[in-house]
C-alpha positions in Angstrom: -18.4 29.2 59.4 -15.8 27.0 58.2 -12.8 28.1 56.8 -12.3 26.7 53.5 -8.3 24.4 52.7 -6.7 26.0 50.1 -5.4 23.9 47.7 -2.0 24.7 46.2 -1.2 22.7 43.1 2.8 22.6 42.5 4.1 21.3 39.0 7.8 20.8 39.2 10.0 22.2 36.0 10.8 19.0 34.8 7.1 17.8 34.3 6.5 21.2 32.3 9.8 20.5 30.3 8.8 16.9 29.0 5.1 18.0 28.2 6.8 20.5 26.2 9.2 18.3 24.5 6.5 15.9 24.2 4.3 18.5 22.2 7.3 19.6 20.3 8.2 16.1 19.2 4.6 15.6 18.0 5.0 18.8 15.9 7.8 17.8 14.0 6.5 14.2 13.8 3.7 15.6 12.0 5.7 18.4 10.0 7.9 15.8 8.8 5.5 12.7 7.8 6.0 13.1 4.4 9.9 12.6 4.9 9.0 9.8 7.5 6.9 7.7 4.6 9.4 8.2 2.5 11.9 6.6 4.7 9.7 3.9 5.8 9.0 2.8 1.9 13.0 2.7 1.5 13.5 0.6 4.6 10.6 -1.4 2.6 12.8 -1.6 -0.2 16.3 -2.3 1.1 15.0 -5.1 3.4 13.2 -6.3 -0.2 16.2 -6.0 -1.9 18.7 -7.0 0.7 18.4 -11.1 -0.3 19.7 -9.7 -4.0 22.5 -7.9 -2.8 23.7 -11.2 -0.3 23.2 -13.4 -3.1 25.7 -11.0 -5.2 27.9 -10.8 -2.7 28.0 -14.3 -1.7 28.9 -15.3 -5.6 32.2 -13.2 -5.1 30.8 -9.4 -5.7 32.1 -6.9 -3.8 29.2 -5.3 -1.8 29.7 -1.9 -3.3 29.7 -3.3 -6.9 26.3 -5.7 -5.9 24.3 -2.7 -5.0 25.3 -0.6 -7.6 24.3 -3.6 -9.8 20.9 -3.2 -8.4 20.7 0.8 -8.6 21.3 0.4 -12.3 18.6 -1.9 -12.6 16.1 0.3 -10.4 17.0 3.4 -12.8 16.8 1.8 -15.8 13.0 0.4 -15.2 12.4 3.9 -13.6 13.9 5.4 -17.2 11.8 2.6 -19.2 9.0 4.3 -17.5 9.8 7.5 -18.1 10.3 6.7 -21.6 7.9 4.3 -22.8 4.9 4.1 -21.2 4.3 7.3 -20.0 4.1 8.9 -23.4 2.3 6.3 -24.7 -0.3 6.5 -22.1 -0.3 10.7 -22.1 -1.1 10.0 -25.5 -3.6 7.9 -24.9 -5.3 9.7 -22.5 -5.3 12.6 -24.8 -7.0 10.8 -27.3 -9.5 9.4 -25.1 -10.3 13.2 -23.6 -10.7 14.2 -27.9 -13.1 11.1 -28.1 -14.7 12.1 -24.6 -18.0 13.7 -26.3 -18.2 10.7 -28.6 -17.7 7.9 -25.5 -20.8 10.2 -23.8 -23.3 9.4 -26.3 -22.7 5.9 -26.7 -22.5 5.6 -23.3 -26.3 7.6 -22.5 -27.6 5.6 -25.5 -26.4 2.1 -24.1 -27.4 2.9 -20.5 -31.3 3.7 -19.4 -32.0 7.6 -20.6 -34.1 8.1 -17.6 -31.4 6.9 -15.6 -30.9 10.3 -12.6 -27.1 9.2 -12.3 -26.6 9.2 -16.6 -28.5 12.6 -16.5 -26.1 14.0 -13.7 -22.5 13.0 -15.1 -24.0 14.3 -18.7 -24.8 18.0 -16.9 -21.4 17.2 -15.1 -19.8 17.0 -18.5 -22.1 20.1 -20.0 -21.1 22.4 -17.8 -17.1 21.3 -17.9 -17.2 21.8 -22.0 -19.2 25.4 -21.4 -16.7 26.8 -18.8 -13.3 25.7 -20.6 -10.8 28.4 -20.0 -7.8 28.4 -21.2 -6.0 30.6 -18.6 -7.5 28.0 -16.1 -6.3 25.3 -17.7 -2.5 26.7 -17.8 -3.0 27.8 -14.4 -3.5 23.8 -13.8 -1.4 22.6 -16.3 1.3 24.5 -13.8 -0.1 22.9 -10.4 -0.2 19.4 -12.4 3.5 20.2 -13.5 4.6 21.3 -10.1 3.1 18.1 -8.2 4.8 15.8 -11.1 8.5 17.3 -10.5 7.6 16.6 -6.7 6.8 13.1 -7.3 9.7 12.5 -9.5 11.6 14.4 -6.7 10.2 12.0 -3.8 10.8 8.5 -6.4 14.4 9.6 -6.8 15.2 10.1 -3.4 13.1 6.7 -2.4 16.1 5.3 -4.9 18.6 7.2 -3.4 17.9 6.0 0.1 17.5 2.7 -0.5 20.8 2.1 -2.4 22.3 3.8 0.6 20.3 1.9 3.4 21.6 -1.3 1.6 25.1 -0.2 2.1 24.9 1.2 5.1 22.0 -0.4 6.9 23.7 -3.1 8.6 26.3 -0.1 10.1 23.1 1.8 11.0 21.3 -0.8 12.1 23.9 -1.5 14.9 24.1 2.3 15.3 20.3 2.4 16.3 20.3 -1.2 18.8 23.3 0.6 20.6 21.0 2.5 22.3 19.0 -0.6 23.7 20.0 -2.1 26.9 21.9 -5.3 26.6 19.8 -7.6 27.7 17.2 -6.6 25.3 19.5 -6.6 22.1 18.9 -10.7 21.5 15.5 -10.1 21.6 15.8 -7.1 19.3 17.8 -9.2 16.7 14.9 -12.2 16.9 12.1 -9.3 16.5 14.1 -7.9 13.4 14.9 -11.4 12.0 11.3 -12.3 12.1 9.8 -9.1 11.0 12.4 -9.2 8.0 10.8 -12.0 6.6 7.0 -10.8 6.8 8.3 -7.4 4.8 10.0 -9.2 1.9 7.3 -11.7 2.0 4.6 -8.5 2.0 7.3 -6.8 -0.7 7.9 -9.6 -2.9 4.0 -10.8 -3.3 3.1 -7.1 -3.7 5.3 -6.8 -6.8 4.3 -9.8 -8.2 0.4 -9.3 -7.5 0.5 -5.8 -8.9 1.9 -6.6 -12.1 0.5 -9.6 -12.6 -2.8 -7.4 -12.4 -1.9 -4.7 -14.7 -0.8 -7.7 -17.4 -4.2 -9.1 -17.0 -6.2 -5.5 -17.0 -4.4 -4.9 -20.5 -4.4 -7.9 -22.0 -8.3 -8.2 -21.5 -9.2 -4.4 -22.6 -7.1 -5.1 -25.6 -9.3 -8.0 -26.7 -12.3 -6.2 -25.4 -11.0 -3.0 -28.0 -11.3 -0.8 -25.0 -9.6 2.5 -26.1 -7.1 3.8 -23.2 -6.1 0.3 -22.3 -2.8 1.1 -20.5 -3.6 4.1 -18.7 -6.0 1.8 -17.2 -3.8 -1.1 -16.6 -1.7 1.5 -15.1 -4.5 2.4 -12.4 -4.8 -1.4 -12.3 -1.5 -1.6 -11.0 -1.4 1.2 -8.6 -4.6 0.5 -7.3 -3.8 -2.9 -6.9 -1.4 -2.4 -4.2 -4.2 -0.6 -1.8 -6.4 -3.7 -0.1 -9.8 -4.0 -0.9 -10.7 -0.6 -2.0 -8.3 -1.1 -4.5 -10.6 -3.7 -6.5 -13.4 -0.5 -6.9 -11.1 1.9 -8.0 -9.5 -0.1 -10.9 -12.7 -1.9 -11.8 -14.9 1.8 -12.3 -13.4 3.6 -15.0 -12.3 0.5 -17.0 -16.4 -0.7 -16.8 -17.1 2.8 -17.8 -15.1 3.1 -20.3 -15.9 0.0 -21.7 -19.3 1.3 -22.2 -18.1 3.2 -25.2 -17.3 0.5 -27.0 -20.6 -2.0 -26.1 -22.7 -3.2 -23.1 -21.7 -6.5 -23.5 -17.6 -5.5 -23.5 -18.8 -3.6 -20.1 -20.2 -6.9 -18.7 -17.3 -8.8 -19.8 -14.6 -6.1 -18.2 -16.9 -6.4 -15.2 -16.7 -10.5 -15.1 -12.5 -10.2 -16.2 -12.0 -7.9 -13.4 -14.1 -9.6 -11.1 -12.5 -13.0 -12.1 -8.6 -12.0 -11.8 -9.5 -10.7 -8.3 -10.9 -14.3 -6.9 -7.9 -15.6 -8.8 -5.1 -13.3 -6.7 -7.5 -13.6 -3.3 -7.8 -17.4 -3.5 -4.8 -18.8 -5.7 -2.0 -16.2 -6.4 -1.9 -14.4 -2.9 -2.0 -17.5 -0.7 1.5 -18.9 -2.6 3.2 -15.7 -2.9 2.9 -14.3 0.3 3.4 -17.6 2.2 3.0 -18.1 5.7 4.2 -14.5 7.1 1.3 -12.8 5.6 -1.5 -14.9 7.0 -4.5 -12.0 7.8 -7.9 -12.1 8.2 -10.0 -10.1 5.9 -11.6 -8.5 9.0 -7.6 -7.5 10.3 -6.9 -6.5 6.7 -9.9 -4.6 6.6 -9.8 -2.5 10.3 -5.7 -1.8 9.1 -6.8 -0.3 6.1 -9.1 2.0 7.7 -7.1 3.1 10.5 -3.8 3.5 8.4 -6.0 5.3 5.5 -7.5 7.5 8.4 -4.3 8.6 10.1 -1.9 8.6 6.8 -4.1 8.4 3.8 -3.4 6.1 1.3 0.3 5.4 2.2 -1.1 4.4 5.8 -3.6 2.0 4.0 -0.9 0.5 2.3 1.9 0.4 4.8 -0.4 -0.5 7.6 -0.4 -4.4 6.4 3.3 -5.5 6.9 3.0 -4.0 10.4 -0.2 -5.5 11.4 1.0 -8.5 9.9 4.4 -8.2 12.2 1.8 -8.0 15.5 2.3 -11.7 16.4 5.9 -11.6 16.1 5.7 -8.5 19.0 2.8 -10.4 21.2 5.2 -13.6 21.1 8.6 -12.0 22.3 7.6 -8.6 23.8 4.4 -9.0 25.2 4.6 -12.7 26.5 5.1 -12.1 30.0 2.0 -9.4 30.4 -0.3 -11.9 28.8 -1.9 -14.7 30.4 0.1 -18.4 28.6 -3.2 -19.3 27.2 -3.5 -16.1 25.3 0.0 -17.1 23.4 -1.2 -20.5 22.9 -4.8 -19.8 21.7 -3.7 -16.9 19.3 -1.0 -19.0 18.0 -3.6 -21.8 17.4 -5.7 -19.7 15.5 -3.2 -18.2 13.3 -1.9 -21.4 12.3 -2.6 -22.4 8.5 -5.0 -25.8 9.3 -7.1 -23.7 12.3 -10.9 -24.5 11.6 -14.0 -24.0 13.1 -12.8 -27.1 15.8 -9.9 -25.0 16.7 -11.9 -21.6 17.5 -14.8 -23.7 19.2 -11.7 -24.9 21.7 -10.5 -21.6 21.9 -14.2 -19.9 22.9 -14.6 -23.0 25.4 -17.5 -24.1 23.2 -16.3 -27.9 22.3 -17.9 -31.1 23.6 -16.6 -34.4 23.8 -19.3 -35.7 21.3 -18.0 -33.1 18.8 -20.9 -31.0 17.1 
């Protein structure tokens, strides 16, 4: 009989130590993400902001007084906020949650009365009138209250940050490409130069595009007579700024609602909100956003999903500008571990006049007849 090798598996201390450290660094990764979005939507804003602050300084502004210029800006739209529309749409929404019962029968009578999903939200609304408590409802008035002095918490230290990074960033900045080797750091500075422009170009059409959207969603349910008009012009805008999904989730409750007033203002919220978004897809997006933002609805699409899976909706929301930074990172990082044709051929197809000729060359499909 054979003896058997034994086998003696030796790990050095050093391997242990950096799977350790690598665990522990995932940890606090994920223990700190919220902190982590919040930086990454003030870097957002500073680099967004950063043109503003140049063009102050540049006019003779010191660069202390520029960006408190633009703090004071940022806190008085955050107090117009505060101040005006929020009570105005609380009220609102209180008066559309007093007219709730009313909007429910017009809404069954308009609608098919054999309809299953009409029959559901009605027991759906049934059964939240019959088991109304008003301990309950302090107990959530309380949660509600709590998660609204965190969000005010997280916008002012968004603020905060940002006024700092554009003060500071430039310092930090150089802090952070210290630690690169040298012969990276002009690389480094072209990846940052070019990546600049795709976030202001991503920031600057995503403010325009959002409020450009809530404008349209009030002006229409105004005409329309839609009751709570800027709460939703207020999800309009929010849910603007998501891709895609965002077009459901702002054109629901305002066809819903809608419903109270008459089928035919329903059809018509349906057709206004269907019509603005072919206006910002095929007219307003392409000038605003310019050349840096140039993605295909399939990229936009699979970045959405992954960045809402990992992050939520921040991640479906900040996943764009990065995605949209990818060629920049293929062109000056990646370019030596990629064959030259890949370089070419992607840059081809990303170019604004590419057409079915251009990915016909690429796939090795073109003849010398043509088609």
């Amino acid at each position: 009989m054979v003896e058997s090798e034994r086998i003696e598996l030796h790990i050095p201390f050093v391997t242990i130590l950096k799977i350790a450290l690598s665990l522990l660094l995932f940890a606090a990764i994920t223990r700190l993400l919220p902190v982590i979005i919040t930086l990454i939507v003030a870097v957002l804003l500073a680099v967004m902001l950063q043109p503003v602050a140049d063009w102050l300084v540049a006019r003779g502004a010191r660069r202390g007084l520029a960006v408190g210029a633009i703090g004071f800006v940022l806190v008085a739209l955050l107090v117009m906020i505060f101040a005006v529309i929020v009570p105005v749409t609380a009220a609102q929404v209180s008066q559309f949650m007093k007219n709730l019962p009313a909007i429910q029968a017009q809404v069954s009578k308009a609608l098919p009365g054999e309809s299953s999903v009409i029959r559901a939200l009605a027991a759906r609304l049934d059964d939240f009138k019959t088991s109304f408590d008003l301990q309950a409802w302090m107990r959530r008035g309380l949660t509600v209250g709590v998660y609204a002095l965190e969000a005010v918490t997280a916008v002012l230290l968004v603020l905060v940050l940002t006024i700092y990074f554009l003060l500071e960033g430039r310092d930090f900045y150089a802090w952070l490409v210290s630690y690169v080797p040298r012969r990276f750091r002009n690389r480094v500075a072209e990846t940052a130069a070019e990546a600049s422009n795709v976030v202001m170009a991503y920031m600057r059409g995503q403010v325009i595009t959002s409020a450009l959207c809530g404008i349209w969603v009030y002006a229409m349910l105004m005409l329309l007579h839609v009751p709570a008009a800027l709460p939703l012009a207020v999800v309009a805008t929010l849910a603007d700024i998501i891709p895609v999904v965002g077009t459901i989730i702002m054109t629901l409750p305002g066809v819903l609602v809608a419903f109270s007033v008459s089928p035919l203002a329903a059809f018509e919220a349906l057709v206004g909100y269907l019509l603005y978004h072919l206006i910002e897809n095929y007219v307003v997006i392409p000038r605003v956003y310019g050349k840096q933002m140039r993605l295909s609805t399939i990229g936009v699409l699979l970045s959405v999903t992954i960045g809402g899976s990992l992050l939520g909706i921040a991640g479906a929301v900040l996943a764009l500008p990065f995605v949209a930074a990818y060629p920049i990172i293929e062109r000056l990082w990646l370019g030596s571990y990629l064959a030259p044709e890949t370089i070419e051929d992607h840059a081809a197809l990303h170019d604004e006049n590419a057409d079915s000729e251009t990915t016909d060359e690429v796939l090795g499909t073109t003849t010398e007849g043509g088609h």
